[in-house]
N, C-alpha and C positions, 0 to 999 in steps of 0.2 A: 156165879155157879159154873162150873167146870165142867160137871156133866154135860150141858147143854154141848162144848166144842168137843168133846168127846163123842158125842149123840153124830155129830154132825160128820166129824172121823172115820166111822165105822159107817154111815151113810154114800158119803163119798165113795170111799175103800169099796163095800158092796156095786155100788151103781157101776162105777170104773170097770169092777168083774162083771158085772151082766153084760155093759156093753159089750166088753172083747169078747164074750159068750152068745151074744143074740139071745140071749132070759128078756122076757115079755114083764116077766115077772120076781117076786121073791116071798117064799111063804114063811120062812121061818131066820132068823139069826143067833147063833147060840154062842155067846161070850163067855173067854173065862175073867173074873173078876177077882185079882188077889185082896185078901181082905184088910190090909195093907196097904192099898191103894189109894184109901181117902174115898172112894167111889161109895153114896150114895145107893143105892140101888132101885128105889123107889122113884127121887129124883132123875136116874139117869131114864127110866123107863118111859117119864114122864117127859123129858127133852126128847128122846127117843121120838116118839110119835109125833111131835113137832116139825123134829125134823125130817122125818119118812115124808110130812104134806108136798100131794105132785111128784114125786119123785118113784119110780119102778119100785120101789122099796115098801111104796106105801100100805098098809096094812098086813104086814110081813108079822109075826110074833116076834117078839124079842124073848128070847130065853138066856138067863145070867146064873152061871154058874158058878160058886165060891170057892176059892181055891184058899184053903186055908196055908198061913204064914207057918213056914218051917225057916229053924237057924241052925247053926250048924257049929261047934266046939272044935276048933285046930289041936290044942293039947290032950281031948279025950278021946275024941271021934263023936263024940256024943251028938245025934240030931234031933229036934224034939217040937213039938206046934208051939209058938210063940203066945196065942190067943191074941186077948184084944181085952184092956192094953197089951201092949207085947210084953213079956218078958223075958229081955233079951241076957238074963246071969243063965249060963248052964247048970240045969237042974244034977248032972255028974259030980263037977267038979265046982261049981261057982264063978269060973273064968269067963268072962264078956263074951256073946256071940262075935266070930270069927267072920260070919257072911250069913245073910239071908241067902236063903237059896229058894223059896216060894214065896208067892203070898204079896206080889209088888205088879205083878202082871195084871195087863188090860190086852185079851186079844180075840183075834174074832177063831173062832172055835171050829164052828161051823154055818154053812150058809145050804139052806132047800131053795132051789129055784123051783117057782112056781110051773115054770117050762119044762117038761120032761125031756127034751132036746138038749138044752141047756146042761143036766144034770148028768148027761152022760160025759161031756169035757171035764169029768172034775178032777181041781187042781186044786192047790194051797193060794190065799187069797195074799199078797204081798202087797208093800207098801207101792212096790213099783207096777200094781197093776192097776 
């Protein structure tokens, strides 16, 4: 199950940003989830609070947001939601989609630190934090 190192990803990522922040805490995590993703959303909620146990993170809400799959047609312009399954012929013209252009993302959104200190450094949360 992939969620679980995914769980464990955005766990990290979070903690890493508390420390360089001095957060005591974290009350909330808001991800976006392309629906495209393969990502579970139940299951990932569920590794989720696994892997929060002991860690600043823990009992933080997880909130996941759906970002529905959009493609994109080179020879019409045409962009249009793919759903789920995808389908990826352009509803225009019939020509293959050209590029996803939503709907493949996994990322962290937004973060409440439980510290009100903490919350006023606020940055964007990076792989290298």
């Amino acid at each position: 199950m992939h969620e679980m190192s995914l769980a464990v990803a955005v766990v990290d990522q979070v903690e890493a940003a508390a420390r360089s922040r001095g957060a005591v805490g974290v009350s909330s995590i808001e991800l976006d989830v392309g629906e495209l993703a393969g990502v579970v959303p139940d299951a990932l909620a569920f590794c989720f609070e696994l892997a929060c146990a002991g860690t600043v993170v823990e009992g933080a809400e997880l909130i996941t947001r759906t970002v529905p799959g959009t493609a994109r047609c080179e020879p019409c312009a045409e962009v249009w939601a793919v759903g789920m399954p995808p389908r990826l012929l352009c509803p225009g013209c019939g020509a293959a989609a050209d590029e996803l252009v939503a709907g493949r993302e996994l990322q962290i959104r937004e973060v409440r630190w439980a510290d009100p200190e903490a919350a006023r450094h606020r940055q964007p949360i990076t792989e290298e934090s």
